[in-house]
N, C-alpha and C positions, 0 to 999 in steps of 0.2 A: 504494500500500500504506500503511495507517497505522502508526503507530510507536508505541509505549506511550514513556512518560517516565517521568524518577528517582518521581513520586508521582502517576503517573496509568498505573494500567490498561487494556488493550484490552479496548473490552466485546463483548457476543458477536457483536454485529452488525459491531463492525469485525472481530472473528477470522473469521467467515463469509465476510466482503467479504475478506478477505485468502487467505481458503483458494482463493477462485474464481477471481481473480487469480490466483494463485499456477501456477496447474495450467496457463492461457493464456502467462502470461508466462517458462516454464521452455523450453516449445516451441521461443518466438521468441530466449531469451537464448543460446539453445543455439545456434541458426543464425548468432547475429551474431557467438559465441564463436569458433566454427570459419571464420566466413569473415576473422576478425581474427587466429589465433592460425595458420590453414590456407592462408591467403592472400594473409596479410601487409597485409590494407586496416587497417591503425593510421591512416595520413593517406591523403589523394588525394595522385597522383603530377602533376595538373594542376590547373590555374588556370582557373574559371570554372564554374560551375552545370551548364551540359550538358555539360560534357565531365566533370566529376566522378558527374553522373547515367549518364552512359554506361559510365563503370568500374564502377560500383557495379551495371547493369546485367549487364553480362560477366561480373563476381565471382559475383553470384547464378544466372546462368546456367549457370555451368562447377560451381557447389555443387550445384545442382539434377540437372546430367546426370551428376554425377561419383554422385552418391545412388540415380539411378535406374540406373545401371549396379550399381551394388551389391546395389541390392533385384532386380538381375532383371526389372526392368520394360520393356527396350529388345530 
């Protein structure tokens, strides 16, 4: 996203580029919100890449069937 400063204006192209962004990235902010505020993933509870990949795995998992149970999709 671009930032305007104390004496420089965003011009339309970067307001444009910022609106399209915007509408992508509320989706994703929104999943990473509730799997950190709903799940408690603030830090990993282990030590090492796959095994940090693996919680983050499960966390998305259990967000995803906890959602589709909600929409009625299961």
């Amino acid at each position: 996203m671009h930032k305007a400063a104390r004496n420089r204006e965003l011009t339309l192209a970067e307001r444009t580029a910022n609106r399209q962004i915007s509408s992508v990235r509320s989706r994703v902010e929104r999943a990473f919100g509730t799997l950190k505020r709903g799940y408690g993933f603030f830090r990993a509870r282990s030590l090492g890449q796959a095994k940090v990949e693996l919680e983050f795995l499960l966390n998305a998992m259990a967000f995803n069937l906890k959602k589709a149970v909600l929409r009625g999709a299961c």
